[in-house]
C-alpha positions in Angstrom: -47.8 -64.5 14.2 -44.5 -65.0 16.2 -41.9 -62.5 16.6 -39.7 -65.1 14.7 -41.9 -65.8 11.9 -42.3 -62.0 11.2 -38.8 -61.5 10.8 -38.7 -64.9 8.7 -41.4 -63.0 6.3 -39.6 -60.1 6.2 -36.3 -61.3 5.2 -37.7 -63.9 2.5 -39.9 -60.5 1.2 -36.5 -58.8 0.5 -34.2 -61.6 -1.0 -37.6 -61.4 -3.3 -37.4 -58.0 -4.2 -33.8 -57.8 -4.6 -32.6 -61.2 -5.6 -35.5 -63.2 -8.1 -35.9 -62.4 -11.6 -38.5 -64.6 -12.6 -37.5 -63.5 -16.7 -34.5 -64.8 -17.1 -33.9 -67.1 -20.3 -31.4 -69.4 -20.0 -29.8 -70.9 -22.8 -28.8 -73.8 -23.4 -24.4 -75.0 -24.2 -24.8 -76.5 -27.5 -27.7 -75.6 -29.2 -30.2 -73.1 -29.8 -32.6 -74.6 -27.0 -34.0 -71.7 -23.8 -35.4 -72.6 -20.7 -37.1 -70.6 -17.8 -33.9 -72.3 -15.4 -30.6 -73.1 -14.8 -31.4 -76.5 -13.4 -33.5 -77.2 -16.9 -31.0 -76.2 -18.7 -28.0 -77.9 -16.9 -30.9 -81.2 -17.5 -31.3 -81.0 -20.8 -27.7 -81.1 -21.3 -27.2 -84.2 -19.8 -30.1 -85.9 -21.4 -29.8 -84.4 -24.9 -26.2 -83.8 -25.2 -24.4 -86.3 -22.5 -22.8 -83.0 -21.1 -23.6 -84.0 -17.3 -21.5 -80.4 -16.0 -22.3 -81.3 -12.3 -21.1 -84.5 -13.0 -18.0 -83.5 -14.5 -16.9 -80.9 -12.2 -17.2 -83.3 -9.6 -15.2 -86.1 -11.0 -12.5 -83.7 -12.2 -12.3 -81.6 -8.6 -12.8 -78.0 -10.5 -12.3 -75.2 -8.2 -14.7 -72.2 -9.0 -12.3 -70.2 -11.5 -11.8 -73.7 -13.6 -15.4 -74.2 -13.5 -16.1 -70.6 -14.9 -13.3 -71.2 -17.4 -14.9 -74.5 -18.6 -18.1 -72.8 -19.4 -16.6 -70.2 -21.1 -14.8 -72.2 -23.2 -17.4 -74.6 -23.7 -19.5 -71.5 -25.0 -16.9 -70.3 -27.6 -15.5 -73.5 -29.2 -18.6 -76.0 -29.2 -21.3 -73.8 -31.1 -23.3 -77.3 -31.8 -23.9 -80.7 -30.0 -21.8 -82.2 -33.0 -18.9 -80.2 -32.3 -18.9 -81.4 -28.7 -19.5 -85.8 -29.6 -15.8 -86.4 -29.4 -15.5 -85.8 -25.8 -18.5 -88.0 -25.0 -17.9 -91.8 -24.8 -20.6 -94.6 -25.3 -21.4 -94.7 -22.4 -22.7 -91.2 -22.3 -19.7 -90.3 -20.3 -18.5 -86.7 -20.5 -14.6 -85.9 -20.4 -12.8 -82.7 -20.2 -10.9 -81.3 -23.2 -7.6 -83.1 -24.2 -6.3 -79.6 -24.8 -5.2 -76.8 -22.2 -6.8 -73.8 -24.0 -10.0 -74.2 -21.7 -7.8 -72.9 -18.9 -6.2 -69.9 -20.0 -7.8 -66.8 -18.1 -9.4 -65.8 -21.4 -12.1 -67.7 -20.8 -12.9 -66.2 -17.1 -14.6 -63.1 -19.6 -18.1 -64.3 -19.9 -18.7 -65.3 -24.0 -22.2 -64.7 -23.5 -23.6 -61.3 -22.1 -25.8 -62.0 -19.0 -25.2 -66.1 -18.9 -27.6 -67.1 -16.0 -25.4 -70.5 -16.0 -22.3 -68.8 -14.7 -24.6 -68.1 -11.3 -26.0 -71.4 -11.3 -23.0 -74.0 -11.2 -23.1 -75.9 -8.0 -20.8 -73.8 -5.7 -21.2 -76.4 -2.8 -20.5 -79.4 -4.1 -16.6 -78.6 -3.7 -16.1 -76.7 -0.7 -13.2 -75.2 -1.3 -12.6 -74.5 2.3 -13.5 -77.5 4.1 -16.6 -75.9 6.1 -19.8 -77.6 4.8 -23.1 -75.4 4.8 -24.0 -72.0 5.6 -27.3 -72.0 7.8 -29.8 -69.0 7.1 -29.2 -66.7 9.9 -25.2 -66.6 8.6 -26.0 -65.9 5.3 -28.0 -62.7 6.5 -25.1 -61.8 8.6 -22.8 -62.1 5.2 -25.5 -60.8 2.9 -25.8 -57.5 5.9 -21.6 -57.5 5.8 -21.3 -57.5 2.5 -19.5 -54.0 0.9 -19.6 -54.0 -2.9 -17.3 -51.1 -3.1 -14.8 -53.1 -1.4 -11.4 -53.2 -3.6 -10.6 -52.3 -6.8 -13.1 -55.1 -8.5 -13.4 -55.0 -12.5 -16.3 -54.3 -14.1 -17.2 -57.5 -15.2 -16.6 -60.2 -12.0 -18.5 -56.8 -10.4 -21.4 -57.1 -12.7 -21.0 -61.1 -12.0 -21.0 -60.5 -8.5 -23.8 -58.3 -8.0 -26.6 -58.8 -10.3 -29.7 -60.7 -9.3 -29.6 -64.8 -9.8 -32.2 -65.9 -12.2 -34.7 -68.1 -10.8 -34.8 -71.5 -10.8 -37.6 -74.0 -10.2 -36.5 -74.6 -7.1 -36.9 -70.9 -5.8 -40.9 -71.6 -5.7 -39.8 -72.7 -1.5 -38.0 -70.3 0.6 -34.9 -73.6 0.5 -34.9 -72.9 -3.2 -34.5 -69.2 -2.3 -32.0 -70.0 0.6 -29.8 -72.2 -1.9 -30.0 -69.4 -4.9 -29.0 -67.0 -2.0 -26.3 -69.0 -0.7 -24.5 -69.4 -4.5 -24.7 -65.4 -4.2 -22.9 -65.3 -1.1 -20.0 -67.9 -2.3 -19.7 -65.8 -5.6 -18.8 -62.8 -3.5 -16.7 -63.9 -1.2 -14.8 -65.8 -4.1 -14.5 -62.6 -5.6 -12.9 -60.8 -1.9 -10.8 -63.7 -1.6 -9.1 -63.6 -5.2 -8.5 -59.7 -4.3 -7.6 -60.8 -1.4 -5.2 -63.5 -3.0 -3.9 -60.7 -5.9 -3.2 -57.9 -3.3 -1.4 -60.3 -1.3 1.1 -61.9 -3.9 1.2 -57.9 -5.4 2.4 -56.4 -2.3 5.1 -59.6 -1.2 6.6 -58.6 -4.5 7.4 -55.1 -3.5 8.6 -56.3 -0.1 11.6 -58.2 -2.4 15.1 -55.2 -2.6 15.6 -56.3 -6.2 12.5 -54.5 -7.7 13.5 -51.4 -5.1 16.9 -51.5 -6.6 15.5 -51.3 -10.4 13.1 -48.1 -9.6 15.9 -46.5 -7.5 18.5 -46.7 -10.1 15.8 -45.5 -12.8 17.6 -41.8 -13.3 14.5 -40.7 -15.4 12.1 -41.7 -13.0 13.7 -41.1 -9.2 15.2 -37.5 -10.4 12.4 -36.3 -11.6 10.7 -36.8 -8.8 13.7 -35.3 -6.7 13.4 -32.1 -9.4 9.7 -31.6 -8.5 9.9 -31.9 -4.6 13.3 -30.0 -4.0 13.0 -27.7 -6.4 9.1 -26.1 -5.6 10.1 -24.8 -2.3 6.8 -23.0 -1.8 4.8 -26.5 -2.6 6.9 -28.5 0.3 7.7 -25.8 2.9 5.4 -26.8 6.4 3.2 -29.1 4.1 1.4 -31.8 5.4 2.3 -34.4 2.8 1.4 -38.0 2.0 2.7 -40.5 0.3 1.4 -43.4 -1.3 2.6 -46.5 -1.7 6.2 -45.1 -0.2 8.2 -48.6 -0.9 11.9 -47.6 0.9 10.3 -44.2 1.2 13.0 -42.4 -1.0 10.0 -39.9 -1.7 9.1 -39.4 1.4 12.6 -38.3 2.3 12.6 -35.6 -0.8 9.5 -34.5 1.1 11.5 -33.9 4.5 14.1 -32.8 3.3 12.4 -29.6 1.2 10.7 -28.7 4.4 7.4 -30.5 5.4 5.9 -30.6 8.3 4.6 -33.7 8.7 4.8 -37.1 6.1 2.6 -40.0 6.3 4.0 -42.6 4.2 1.9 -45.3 3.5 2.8 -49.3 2.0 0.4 -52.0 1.6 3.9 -54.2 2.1 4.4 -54.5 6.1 8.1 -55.4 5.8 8.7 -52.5 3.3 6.8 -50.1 5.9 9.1 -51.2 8.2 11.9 -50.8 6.1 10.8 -47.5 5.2 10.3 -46.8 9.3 13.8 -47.7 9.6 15.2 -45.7 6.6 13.8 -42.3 8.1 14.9 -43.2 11.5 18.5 -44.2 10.0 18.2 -40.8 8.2 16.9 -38.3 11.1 13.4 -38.0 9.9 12.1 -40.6 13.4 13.6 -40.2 16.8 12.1 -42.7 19.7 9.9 -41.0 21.7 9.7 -37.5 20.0 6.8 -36.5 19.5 7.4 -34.5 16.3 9.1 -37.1 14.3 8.3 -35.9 10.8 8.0 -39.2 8.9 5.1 -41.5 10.0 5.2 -44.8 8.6 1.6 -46.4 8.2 1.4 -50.6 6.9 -1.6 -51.6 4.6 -3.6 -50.1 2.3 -4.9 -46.4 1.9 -8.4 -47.8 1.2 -8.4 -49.8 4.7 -7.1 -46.8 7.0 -9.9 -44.2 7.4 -10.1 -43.6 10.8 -6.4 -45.4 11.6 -4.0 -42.2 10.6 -3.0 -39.4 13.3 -5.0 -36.7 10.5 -8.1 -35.5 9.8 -9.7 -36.1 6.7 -9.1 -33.2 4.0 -6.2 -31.4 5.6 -3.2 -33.0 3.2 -1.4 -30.3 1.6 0.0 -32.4 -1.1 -0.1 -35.7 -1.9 2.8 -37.6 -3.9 3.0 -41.2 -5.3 4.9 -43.0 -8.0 1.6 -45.0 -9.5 1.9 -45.8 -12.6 2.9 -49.3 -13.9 3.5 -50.5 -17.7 1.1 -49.1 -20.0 0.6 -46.4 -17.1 -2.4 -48.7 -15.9 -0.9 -51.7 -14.9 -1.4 -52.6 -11.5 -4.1 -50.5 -10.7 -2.6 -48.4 -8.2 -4.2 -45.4 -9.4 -7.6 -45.9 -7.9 -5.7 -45.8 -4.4 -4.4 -42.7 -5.4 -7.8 -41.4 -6.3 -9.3 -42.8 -2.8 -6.4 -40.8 -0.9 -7.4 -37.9 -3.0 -11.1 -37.7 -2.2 -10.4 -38.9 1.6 -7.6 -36.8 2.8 -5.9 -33.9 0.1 -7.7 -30.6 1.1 -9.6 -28.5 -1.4 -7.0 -27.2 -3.6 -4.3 -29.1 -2.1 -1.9 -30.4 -5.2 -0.7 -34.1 -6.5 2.6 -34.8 -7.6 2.8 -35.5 -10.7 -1.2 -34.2 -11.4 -1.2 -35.7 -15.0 -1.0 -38.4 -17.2 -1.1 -38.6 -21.1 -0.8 -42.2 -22.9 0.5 -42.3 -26.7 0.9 -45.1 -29.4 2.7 -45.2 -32.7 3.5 -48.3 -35.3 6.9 -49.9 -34.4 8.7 -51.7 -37.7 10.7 -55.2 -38.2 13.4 -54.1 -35.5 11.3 -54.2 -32.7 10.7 -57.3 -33.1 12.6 -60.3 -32.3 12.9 -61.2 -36.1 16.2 -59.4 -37.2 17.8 -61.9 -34.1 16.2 -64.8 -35.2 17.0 -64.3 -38.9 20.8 -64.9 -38.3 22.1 -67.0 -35.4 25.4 -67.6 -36.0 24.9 -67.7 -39.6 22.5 -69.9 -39.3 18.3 -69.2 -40.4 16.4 -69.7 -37.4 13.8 -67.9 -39.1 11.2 -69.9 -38.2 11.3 -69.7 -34.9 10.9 -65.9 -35.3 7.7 -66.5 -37.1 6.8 -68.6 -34.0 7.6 -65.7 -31.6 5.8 -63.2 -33.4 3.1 -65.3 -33.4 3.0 -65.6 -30.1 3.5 -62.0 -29.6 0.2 -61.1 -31.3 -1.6 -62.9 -28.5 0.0 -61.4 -25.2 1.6 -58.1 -25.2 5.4 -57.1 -24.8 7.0 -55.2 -22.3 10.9 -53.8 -24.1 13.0 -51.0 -25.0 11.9 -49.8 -28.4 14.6 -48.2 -30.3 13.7 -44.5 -31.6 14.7 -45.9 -35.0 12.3 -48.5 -34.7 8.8 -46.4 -34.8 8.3 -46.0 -38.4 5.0 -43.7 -37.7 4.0 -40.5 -36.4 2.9 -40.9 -32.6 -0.5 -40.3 -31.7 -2.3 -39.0 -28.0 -4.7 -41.3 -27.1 -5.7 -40.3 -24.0 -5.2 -37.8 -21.2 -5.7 -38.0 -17.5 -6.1 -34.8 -14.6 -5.2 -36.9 -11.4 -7.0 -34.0 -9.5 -10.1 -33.9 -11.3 -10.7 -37.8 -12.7 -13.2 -40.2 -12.1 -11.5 -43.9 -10.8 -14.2 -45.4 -14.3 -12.2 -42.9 -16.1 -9.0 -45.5 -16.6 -11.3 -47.8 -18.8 -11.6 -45.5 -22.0 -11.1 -46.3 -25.5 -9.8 -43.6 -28.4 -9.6 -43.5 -31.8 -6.0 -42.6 -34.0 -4.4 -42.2 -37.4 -0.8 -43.3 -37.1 1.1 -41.4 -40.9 4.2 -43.3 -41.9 7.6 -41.1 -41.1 9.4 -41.5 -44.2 8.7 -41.0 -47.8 10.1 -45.3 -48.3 7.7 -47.8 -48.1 7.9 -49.6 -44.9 6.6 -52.3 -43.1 4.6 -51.6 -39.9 4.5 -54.5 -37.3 2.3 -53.1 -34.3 2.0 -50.7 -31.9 3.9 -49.2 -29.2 2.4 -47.2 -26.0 4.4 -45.4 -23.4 3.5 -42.9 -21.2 4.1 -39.2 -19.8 3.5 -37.7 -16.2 3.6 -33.9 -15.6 4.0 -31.9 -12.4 2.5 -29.1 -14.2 2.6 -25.3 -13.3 -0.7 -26.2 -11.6 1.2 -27.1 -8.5 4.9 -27.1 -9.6 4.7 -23.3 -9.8 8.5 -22.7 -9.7 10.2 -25.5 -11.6 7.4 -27.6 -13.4 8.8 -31.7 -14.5 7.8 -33.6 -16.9 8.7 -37.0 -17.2 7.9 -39.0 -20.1 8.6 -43.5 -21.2 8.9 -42.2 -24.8 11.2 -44.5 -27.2 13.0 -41.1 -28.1 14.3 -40.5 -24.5 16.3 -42.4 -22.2 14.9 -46.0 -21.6 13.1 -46.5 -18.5 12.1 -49.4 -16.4 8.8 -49.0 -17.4 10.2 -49.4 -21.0 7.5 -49.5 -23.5 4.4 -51.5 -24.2 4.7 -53.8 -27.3 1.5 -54.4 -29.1 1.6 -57.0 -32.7 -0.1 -57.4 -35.4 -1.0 -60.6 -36.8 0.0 -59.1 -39.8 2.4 -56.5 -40.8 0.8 -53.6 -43.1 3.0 -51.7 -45.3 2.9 -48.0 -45.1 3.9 -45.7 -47.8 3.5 -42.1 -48.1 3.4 -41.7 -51.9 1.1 -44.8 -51.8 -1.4 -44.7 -54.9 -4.4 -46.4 -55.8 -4.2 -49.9 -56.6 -6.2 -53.3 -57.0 -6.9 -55.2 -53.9 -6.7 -55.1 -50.0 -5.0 -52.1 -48.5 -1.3 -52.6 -46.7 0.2 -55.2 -48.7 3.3 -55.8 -50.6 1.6 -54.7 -54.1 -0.8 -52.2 -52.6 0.6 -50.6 -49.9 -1.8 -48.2 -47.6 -1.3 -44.5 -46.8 -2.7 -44.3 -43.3 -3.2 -46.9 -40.7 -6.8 -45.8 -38.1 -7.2 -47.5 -35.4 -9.6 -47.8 -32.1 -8.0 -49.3 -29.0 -9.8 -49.7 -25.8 -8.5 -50.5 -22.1 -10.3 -51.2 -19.1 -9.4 -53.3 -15.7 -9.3 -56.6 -15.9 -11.3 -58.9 -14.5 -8.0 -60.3 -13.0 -7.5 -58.0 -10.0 -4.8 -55.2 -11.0 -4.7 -56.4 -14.5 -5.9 -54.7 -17.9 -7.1 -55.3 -20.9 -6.4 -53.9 -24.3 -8.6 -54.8 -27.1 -7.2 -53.3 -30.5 -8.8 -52.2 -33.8 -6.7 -51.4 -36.6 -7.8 -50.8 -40.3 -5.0 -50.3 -43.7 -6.5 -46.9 -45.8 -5.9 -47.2 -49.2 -4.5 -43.7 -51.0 -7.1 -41.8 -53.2 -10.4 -43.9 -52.4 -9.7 -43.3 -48.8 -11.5 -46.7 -48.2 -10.1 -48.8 -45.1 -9.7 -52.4 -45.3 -9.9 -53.8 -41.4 -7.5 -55.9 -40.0 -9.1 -58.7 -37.3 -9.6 -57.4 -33.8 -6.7 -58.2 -31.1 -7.4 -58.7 -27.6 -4.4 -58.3 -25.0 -4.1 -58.7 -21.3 -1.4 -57.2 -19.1 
């Protein structure tokens, strides 16, 4: 045997090991059919059901996300072949969906757990970037390059991108086990370049002054930062500090100026690292050609730096960062934090702040936009209200509740330790029992979350800060997180017994339970809040379940 054939042998013997799954069941769109395949099942479409999906990703030029979308959606709304007839014509000819709902990013969440079609699409027959085939010995080279810990990637386009393709009939040749290994390849690198895309269009925002301008002039926010740097001399004095994600570097500066020794500040935004750069020199912290300038300015990520900053690993005395987004997990920046944590802070070094806690309570009828919409001008432009609130039960708002507004107890729902966490500890899910505030009846429309941050005694051992997005203290840019119902539920603490569902008009309910769940996104730097709630009827105690609400921020 030649050298090249042994290595030949070898590499087909591991794609074998770790890529084929000779199992799988693939099922079919529209009815109950299974098939040992993809390509039977993608067949059996066609000729069964006139849903030709190579065919009609082809003629309509979907890009890999539509695609995914269209099989989603295809899998949710057309449970039979019957359902589907009206977009086949006569001639057997399949057309997309009149309507638009396919391509909401709802449907990039596989419907099905473990669909072998969403590996099997054709990925080549739209090259998205012009370049034609990948020959074997490049796909190796990918396949050996590859880093699935690269990024911040949700669990499920993670799960997508690294789980073993099912095989086909085609993977009985080492071309059918190229091609399966090839659409592995294109589904990770679609995943790098969407992160890619999202880290891209998330750090050119923060490199506009507008958004600088609104988190500068947040009192709440920037002083309470200023209170835990100035005013915990023994924290700051000859520190080595870092900060993440240092925008105009206004934290950095606080840092300075109570003492440290040295600050790397760090933006994935190149102009606002230069702007930062600038700032410090503009403010004495930089001189040209001193070597003890005590601001260093770093551009691009924390995750992409190891072995690129003037430190050594584990010898950051503290490390600040103003993280959080709305809902506290927004954007996602907290996994960077984490990463700087485990990469650079020394053992026992501190974190500014060095915990989280996330609440929720039920918000009434003036929280909405109802009131507004009930008199315009004298006029009843009720029904467009109705249509807003509507609306608002699909997609979460982000607004200033009023304190007068929460008509129920607030509840914790979850608490973080930034020094001790696990980055899989943001997706959680908790339950709570939200009491109405007043003895009156009222009418609960939702929920509300908002967050606090401590710089605890832990490492604030002179002047701890807490800083909290609560509707009963000064409003925030963060504001608060708006969550509707579909329906209101009326609360009532002297509720009693009565015929009927729980949390209406003739029955009102003394408690309102509820699970809520958030996790990343599958869109890069996004979440998702999925939220149970459940009216329990005085007396009986029994709970009458409202539908389940899924959000995405």
């Amino acid at each position: 045997m030649s050298s090249s054939e042994d290595e030949d042998g070898a590499g087909w013997e591991d794609w074998a090991e770790n890529g084929d799954d000779a199992g799988s069941i693939v099922k079919c769109l529209l009815c109950s059919s299974s098939f040992s395949s993809a390509d039977q099942a993608f067949h059996h479409c066609s000729q069964q059901h006139g849903l030709d999906f190579g065919a009609l990703r082809l003629h309509s030029r979907l890009d890999f996300y539509q695609a995914l979308r269209l099989l989603n959606f295809i899998r949710s709304e057309f449970q039979d072949e019957s359902a589907f007839q009206d977009h086949v014509d006569s001639t057997r000819h399949c057309s997309l969906p009149g309507s638009d709902r396919w391509k909401d990013d709802f449907y990039l969440a596989p419907f099905l757990k473990d669909d072998a079609l969403l590996y099997n699409f054709d990925l080549e027959d739209i090259e998205e970037d012009g370049n034609g085939t990948i020959d074997r010995d490049e796909i190796i080279s990918e396949l050996a390059n590859l880093d699935p810990g690269e990024g911040s990637i949700d669990e499920a386009i993670r799960e997508l991108a690294t789980s073993s393709l099912p095989t086909s009939e085609a993977t009985s040749t080492g071309n059918g086990k190229l091609a399966e290994k090839k659409k592995r390849v294109s589904f990770d690198n679609v995943v790098k370049e969407e992160i890619l895309r999202v880290n891209s269009t998330y750090f050119s925002s923060y490199g506009e002054y507008g958004i600088h301008r609104e988190m500068l002039g947040d009192k709440v926010r920037t002083e309470a930062y200023q209170k835990a740097i100035l005013h915990n001399p023994p924290l700051l004095e000859n520190a080595l500090v870092m900060d993440i994600g240092c925008g105009t570097g206004i934290l950095s500066l606080f840092a300075a100026k109570a003492g440290a020794s040295k600050v790397i500040a760090v933006d994935g935004s190149e102009k606002m690292a230069m702007v930062a750069r600038e700032v410090a020199r503009d403010n004495g912290f930089i001189s040209d050609g001193s070597p003890g300038n005590t601001i260093e300015v770093v551009g691009g990520m924390i995750e992409d730096l190891d072995g690129k900053l003037s430190i050594s690993p584990h010898s950051v005395d503290v490390i600040i960062s103003e993280w959080m987004g709305y809902g506290l997990l927004y954007e996602s920046m907290l996994g960077s934090v984490l990463h700087a944590r485990d990469r650079w802070l020394k053992p026992g070094g501190s974190i500014l702040p060095d915990t989280a806690e996330m609440f929720v309570a039920g918000f009434g009828k003036g929280a909405t936009s109802l009131p507004f919409w009930e008199d315009v001008y004298g006029f009843n432009m009720k029904r467009i209200g109705n249509e807003v609130l509507e609306h608002a039960a699909n997609a979460p708002v982000v607004d200033v509740v009023n304190r007068e507004d929460i008509v129920t107890d607030s509840f914790s729902i979850q608490k973080f330790d930034i020094l001790t966490m696990k980055p899989d500890d943001v997706d959680f899910h908790a339950h709570f029992e939200l009491k109405p505030r007043t003895a009156s009846p009222v009418w609960c429309y939702g929920v509300v979350l908002w967050f606090d941050v401590g710089f605890t005694e832990r490492c604030c051992k002179v002047s701890p800060v807490t800083m909290t997005t609560s509707p009963f203290s000064p409003s925030t840019h963060w504001s608060q997180t708006i969550l509707t119902f579909r329906n209101p539920i009326l609360l009532s603490r002297e509720a009693s017994a009565g015929p009927g569902e729980s949390g209406t008009k003739e029955n009102p309910a003394a408690l309102l339970k509820g699970r809520i769940s958030i996790a990343r996104s599958f869109k890069h730097r996004s979440i998702d809040i999925s939220l149970e709630t459940a009216a329990v009827a005085a007396e009986s105690g029994a709970a009458f379940p409202m539908p389940v609400q899924i959000f995405g921020l």
